[in-house]
N, C-alpha and C positions, 0 to 999 in steps of 0.2 A: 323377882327382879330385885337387886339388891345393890345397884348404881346405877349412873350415869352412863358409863360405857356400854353397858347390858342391855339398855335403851337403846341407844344409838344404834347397836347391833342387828336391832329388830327393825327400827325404823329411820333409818340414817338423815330423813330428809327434819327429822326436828333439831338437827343441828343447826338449821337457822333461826333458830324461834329464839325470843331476846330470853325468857325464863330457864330456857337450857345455856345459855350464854352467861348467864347471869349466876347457875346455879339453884336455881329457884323452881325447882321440881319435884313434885310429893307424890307418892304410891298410897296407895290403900292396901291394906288387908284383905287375903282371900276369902275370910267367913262376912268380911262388913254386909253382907247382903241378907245373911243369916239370922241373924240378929233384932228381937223385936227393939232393943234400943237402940237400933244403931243408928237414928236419924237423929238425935239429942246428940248422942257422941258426935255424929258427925260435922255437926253443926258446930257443936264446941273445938273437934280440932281447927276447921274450916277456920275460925275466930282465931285458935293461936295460931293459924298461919300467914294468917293477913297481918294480927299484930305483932309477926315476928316474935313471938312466944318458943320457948327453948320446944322442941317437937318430943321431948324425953317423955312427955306425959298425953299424948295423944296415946289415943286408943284404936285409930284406924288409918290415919295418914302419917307415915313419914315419909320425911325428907332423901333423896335419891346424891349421894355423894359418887364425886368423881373417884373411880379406883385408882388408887396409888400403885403403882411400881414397886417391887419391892429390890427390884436390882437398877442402881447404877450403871451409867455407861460410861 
């Protein structure tokens, strides 16, 4: 999943959720379960998402942005 809309797609009913309204939506990574650290990691992205930390340096969660349009009407 690589946005917002791709979500919506699958699950249409979390368009009422304030976090999807808001923008405030984070994916995990397909190996995070793999991983014997990944509970350290996760705990550290978990922290820069609460503190609104830039998500550039997670290691297992990012952020789910709204797909842009690339044609005007």
């Amino acid at each position: 999943m690589k946005n917002l809309n791709e979500l919506l797609d699958k699950c249409p009913v979390l368009a009422d959720f304030r976090a999807v309204k808001d923008g405030n939506v984070f994916c995990t990574t397909n190996d995070m379960y793999q991983q014997s650290m990944s509970i350290g990691y996760m705990i550290d992205d978990m922290h820069s998402m609460i503190t609104g930390a830039p998500d550039s340096g997670m290691k297992y969660l990012f952020k789910l942005n709204r797909k842009i349009n690339s044609t005007k009407r």
